[in-house]
C-alpha positions as CSV (number, residue, x, y, z in Angstrom):
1,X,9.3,19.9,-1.1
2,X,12.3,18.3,0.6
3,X,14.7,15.7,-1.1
4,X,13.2,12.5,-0.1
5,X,15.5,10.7,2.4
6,X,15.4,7.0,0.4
7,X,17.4,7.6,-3.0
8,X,14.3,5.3,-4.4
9,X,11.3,7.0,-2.9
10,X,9.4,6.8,-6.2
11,X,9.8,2.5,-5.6
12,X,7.7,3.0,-2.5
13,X,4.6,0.5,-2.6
14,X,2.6,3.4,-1.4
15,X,1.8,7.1,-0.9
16,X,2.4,6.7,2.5
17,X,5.8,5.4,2.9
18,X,6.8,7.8,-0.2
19,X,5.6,10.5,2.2
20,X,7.3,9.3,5.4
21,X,10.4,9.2,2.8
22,X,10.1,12.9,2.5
23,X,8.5,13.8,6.5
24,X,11.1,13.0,9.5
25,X,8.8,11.5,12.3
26,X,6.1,9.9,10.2
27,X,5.8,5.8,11.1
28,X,4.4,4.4,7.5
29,X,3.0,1.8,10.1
30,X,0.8,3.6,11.8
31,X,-1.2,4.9,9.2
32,X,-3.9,2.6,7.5
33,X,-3.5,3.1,3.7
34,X,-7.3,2.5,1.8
35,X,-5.5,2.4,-1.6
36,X,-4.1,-1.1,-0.5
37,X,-7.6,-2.6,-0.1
38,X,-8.9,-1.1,-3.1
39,X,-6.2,-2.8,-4.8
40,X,-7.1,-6.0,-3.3
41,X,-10.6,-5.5,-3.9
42,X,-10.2,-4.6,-8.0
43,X,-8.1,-8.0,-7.5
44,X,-10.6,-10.1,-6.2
45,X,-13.4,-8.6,-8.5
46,X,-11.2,-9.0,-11.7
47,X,-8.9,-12.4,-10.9
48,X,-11.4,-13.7,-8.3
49,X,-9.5,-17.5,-8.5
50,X,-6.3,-16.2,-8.5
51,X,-7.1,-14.0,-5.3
52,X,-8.6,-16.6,-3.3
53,X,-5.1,-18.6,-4.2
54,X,-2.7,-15.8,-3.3
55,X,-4.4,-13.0,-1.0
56,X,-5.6,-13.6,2.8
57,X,-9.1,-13.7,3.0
58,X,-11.6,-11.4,2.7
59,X,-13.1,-10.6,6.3
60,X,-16.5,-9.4,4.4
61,X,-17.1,-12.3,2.5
């Protein structure tokens, strides 16, 4: 594997922008990444007041 291009790459919030680090041409923002929203949902299942005061809201619910 290439040297990432972002001295930090192992910072990055997510698996995709720590592979667009690495990959010329790859836009983090057009990819969707699910490990985001199972984030937010282990949030909302484990702190459920605390995620209805600091994340958006749930479209499902």
């Amino acid at each position: 594997m290439t040297s990432p291009k972002e001295p930090h790459a192992r910072m990055t919030p997510n698996d995709i922008e720590t592979y667009a680090s690495y990959v010329e041409g790859i836009d983090p923002a057009r990819y969707y990444d699910s490990q985001v929203e199972e984030v937010k949902a282990a949030a909302r299942k484990r702190w459920p007041l605390l995620a209805d005061v600091l994340l958006p809201p749930d479209p499902e619910r």
